[in-house]
PyMOL commands that place a pseudoatom at each C-alpha (Angstrom):
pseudoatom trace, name=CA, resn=UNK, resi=1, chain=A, elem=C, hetatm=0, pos=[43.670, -65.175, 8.842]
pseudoatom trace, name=CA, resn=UNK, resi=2, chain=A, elem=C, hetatm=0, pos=[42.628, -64.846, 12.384]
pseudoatom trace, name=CA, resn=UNK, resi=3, chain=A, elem=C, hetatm=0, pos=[39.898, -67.091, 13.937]
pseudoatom trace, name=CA, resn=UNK, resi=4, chain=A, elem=C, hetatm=0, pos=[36.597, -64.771, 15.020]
pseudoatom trace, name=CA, resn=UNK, resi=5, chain=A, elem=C, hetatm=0, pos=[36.435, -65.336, 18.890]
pseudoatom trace, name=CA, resn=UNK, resi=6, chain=A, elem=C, hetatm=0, pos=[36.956, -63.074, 21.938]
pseudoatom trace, name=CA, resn=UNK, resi=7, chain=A, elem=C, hetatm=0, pos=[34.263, -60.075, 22.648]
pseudoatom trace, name=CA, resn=UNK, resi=8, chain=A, elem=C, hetatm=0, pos=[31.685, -58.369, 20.527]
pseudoatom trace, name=CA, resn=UNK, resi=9, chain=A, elem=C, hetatm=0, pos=[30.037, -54.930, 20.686]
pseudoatom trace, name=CA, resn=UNK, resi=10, chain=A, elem=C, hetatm=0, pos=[26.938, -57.237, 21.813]
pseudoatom trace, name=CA, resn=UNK, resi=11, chain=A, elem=C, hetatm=0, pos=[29.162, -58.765, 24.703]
pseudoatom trace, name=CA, resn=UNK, resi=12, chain=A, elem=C, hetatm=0, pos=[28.979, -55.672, 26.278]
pseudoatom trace, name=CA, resn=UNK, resi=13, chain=A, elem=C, hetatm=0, pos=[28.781, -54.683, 29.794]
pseudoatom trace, name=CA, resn=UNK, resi=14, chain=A, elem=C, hetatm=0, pos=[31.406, -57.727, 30.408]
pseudoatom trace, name=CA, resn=UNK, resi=15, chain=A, elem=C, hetatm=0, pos=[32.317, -59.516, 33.513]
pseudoatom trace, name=CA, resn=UNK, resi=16, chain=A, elem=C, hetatm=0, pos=[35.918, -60.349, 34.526]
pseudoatom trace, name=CA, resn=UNK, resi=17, chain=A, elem=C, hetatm=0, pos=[37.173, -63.521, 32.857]
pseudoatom trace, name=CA, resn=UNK, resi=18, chain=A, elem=C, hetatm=0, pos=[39.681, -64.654, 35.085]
pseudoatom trace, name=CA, resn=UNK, resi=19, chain=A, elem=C, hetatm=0, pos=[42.230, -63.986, 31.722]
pseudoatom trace, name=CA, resn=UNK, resi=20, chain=A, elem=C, hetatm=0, pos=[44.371, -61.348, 33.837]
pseudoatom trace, name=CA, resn=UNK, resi=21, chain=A, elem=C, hetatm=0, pos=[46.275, -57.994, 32.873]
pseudoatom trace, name=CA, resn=UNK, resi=22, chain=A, elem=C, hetatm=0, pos=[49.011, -58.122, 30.466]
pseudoatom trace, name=CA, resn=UNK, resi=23, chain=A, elem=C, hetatm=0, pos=[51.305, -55.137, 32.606]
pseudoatom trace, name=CA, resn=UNK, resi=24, chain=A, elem=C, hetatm=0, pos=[49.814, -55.783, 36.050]
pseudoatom trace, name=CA, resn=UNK, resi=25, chain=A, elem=C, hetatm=0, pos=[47.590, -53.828, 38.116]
pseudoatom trace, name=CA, resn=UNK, resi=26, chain=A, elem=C, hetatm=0, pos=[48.802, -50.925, 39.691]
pseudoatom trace, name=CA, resn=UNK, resi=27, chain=A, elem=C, hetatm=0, pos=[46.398, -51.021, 43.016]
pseudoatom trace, name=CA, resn=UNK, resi=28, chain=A, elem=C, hetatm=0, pos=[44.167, -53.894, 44.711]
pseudoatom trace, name=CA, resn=UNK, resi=29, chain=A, elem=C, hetatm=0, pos=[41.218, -53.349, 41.268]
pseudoatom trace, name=CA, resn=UNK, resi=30, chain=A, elem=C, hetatm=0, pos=[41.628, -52.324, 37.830]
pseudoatom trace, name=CA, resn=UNK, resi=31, chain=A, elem=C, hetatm=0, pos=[41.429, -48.845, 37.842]
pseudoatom trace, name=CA, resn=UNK, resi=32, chain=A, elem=C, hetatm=0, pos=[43.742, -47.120, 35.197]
pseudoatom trace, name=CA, resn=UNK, resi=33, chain=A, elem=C, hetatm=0, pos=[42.833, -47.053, 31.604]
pseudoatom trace, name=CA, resn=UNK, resi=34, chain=A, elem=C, hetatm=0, pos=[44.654, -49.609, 30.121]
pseudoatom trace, name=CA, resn=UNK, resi=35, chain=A, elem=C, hetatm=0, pos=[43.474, -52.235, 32.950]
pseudoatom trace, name=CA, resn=UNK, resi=36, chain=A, elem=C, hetatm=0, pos=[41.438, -54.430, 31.831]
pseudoatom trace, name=CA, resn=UNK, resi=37, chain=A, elem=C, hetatm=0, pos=[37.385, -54.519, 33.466]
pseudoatom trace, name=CA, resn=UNK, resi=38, chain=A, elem=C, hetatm=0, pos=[38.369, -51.333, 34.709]
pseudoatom trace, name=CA, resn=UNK, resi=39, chain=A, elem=C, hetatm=0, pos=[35.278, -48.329, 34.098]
pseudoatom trace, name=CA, resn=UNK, resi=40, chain=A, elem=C, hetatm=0, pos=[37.856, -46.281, 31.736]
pseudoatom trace, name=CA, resn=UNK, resi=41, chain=A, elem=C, hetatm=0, pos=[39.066, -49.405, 29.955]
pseudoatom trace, name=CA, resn=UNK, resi=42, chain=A, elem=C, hetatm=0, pos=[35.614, -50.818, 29.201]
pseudoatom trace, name=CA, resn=UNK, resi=43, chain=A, elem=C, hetatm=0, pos=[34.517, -47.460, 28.076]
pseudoatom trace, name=CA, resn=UNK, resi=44, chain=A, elem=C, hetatm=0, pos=[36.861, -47.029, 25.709]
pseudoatom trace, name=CA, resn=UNK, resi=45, chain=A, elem=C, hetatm=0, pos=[37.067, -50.808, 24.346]
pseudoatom trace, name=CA, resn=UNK, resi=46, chain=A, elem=C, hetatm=0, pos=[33.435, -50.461, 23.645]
pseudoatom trace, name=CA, resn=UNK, resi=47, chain=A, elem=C, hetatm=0, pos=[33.886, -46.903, 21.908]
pseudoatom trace, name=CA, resn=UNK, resi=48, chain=A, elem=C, hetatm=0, pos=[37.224, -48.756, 19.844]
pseudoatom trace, name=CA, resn=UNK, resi=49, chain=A, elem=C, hetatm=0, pos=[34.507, -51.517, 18.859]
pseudoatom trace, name=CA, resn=UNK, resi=50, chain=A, elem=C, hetatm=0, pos=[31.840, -49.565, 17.327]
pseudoatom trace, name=CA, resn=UNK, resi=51, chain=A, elem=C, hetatm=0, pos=[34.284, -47.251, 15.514]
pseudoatom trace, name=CA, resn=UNK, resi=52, chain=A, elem=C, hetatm=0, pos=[35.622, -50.368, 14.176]
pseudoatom trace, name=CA, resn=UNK, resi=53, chain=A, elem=C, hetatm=0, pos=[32.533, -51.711, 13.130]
pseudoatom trace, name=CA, resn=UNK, resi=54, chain=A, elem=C, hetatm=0, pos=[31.395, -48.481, 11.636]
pseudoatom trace, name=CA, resn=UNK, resi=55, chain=A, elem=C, hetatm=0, pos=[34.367, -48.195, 9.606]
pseudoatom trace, name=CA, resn=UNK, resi=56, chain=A, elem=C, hetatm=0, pos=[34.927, -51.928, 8.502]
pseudoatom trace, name=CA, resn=UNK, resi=57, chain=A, elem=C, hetatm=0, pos=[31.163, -53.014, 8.793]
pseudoatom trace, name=CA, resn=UNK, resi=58, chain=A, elem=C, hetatm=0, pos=[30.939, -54.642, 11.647]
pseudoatom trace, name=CA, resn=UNK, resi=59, chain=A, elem=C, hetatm=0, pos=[33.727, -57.410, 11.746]
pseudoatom trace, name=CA, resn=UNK, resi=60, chain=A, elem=C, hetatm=0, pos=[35.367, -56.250, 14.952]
pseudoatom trace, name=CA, resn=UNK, resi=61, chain=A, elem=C, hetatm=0, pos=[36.360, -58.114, 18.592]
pseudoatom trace, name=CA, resn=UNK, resi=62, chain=A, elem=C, hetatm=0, pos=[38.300, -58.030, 21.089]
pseudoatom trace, name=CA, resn=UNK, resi=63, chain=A, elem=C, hetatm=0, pos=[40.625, -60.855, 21.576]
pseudoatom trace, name=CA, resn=UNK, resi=64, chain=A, elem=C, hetatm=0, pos=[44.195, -61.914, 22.782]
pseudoatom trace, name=CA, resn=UNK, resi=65, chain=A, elem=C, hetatm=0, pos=[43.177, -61.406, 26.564]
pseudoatom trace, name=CA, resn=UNK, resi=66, chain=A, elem=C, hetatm=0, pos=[45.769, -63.495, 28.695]
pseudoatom trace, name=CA, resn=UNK, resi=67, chain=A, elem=C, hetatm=0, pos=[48.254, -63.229, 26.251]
pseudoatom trace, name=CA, resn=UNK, resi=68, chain=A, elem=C, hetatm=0, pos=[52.044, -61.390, 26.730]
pseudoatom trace, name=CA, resn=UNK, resi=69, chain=A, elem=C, hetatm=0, pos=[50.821, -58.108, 24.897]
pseudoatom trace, name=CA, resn=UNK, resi=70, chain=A, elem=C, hetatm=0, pos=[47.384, -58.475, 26.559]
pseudoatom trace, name=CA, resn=UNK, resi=71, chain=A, elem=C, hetatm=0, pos=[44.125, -57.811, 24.731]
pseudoatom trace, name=CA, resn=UNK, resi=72, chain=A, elem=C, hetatm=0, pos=[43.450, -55.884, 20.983]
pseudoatom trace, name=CA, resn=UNK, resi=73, chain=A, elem=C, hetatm=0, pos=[41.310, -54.700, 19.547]
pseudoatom trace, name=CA, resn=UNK, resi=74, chain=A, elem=C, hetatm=0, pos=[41.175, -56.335, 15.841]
pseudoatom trace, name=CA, resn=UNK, resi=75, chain=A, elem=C, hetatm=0, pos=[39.055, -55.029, 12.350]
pseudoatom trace, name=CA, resn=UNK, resi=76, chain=A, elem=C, hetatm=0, pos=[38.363, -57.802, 10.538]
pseudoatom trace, name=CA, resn=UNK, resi=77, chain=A, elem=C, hetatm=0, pos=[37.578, -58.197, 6.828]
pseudoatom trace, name=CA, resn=UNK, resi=78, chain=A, elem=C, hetatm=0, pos=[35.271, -60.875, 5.365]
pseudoatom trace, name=CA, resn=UNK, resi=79, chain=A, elem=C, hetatm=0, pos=[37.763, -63.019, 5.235]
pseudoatom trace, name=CA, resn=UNK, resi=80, chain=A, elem=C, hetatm=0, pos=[38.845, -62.579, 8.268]
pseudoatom trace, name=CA, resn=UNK, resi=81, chain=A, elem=C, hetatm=0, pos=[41.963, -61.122, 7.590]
pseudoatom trace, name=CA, resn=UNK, resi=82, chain=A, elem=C, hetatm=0, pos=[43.358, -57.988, 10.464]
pseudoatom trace, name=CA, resn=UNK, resi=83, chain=A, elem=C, hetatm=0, pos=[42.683, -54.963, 8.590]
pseudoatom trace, name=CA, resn=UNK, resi=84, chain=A, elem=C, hetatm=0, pos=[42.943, -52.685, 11.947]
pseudoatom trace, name=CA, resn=UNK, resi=85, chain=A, elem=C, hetatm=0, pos=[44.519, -53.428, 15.033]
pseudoatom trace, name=CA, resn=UNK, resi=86, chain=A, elem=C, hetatm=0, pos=[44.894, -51.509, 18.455]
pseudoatom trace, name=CA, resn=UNK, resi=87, chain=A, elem=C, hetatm=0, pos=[46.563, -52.660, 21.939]
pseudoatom trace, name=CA, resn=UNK, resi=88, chain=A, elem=C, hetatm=0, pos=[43.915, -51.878, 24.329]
pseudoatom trace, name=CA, resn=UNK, resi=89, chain=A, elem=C, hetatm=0, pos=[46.314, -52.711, 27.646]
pseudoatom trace, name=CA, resn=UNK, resi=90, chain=A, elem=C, hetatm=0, pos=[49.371, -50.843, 25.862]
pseudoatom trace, name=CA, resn=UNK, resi=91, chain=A, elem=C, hetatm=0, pos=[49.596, -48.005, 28.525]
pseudoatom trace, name=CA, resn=UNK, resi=92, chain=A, elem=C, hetatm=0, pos=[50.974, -45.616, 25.715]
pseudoatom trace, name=CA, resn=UNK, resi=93, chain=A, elem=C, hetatm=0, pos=[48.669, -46.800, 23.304]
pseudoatom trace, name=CA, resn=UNK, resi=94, chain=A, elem=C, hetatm=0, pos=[46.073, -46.788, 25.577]
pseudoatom trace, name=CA, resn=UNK, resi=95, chain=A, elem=C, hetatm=0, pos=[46.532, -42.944, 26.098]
pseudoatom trace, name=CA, resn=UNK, resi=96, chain=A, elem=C, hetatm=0, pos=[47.148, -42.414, 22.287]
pseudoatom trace, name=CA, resn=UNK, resi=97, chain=A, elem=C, hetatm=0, pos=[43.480, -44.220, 21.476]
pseudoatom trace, name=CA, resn=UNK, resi=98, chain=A, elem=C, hetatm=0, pos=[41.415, -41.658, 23.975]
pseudoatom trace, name=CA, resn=UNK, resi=99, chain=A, elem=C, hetatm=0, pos=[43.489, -38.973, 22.750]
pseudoatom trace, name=CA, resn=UNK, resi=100, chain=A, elem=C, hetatm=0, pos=[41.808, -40.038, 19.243]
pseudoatom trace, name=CA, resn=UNK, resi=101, chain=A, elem=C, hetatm=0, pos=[38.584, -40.430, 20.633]
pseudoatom trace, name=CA, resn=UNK, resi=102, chain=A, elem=C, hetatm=0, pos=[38.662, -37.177, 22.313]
pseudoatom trace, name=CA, resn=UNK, resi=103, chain=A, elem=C, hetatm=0, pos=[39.816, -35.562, 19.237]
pseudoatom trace, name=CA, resn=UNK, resi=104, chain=A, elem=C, hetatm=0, pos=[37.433, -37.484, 16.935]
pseudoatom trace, name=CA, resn=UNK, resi=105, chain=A, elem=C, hetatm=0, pos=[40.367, -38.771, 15.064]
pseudoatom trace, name=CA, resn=UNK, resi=106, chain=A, elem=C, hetatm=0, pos=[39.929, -42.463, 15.784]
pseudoatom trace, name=CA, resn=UNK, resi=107, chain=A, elem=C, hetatm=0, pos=[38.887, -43.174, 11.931]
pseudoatom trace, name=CA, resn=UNK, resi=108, chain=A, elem=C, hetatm=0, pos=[42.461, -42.231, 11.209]
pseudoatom trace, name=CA, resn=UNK, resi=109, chain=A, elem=C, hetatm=0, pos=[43.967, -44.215, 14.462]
pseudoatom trace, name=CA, resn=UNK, resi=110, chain=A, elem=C, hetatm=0, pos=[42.288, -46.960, 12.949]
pseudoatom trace, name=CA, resn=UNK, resi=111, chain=A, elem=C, hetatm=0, pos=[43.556, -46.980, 9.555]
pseudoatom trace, name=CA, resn=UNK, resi=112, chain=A, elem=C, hetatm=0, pos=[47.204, -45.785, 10.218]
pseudoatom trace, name=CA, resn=UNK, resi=113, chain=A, elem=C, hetatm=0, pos=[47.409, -49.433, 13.064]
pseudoatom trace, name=CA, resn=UNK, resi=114, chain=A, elem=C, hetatm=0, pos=[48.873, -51.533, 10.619]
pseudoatom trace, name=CA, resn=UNK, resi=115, chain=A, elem=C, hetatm=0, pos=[50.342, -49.118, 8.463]
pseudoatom trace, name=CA, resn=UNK, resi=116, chain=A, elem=C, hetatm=0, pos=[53.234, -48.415, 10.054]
for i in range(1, 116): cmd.bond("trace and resi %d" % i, "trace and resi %d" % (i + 1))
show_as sticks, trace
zoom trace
């Protein structure tokens, strides 16, 4: 069962926490899309949230910041168990999730995070 803490929907626009970037930055700012604070990066954290929400009713944060594989996105259930889980600073994954969004796939992103 994971602890609800981290960033809400509601928390949104965010400042910089001081938490850092799991792979680095690649210039002087975040900038790329799996950087955290960066334009592209908050964007599509906040999109991840409110898809979550939608599809899990609204048990969803971000959380993990500062850690090795940096910050997720997690879909909680009322017990608050992980029922969906996404690497937001995962440069592959990071492409894969606005791929979805683009797409309008995320609903099956979402469910297929912990299946495999």
């Amino acid at each position: 069962m994971t602890e609800p803490r981290g960033y809400r929907l509601a928390d949104f626009p965010r400042a910089d926490d001081g938490l850092g970037w799991a792979m680095g930055l690649d210039g002087l700012a975040p900038e790329a899309l799996w950087e955290r604070f960066s334009p592209a990066y908050e964007a599509q954290a906040q999109a991840v949230l409110a898809a979550m929400e939608r599809l899990y009713g609204g048990q969803a944060l971000l959380d993990w910041a500062g850690e090795e594989d940096g910050e997720a996105a997690l879909a909680l259930d009322a017990d608050g168990y992980i029922v969906a889980l996404l690497h937001l600073e995962d440069p592959a994954e990071a492409e894969v999730i606005a791929m979805a969004l683009k797409a309008g796939t995320m609903d099956e992103l979402l469910r297929q995070s912990l299946a495999g």
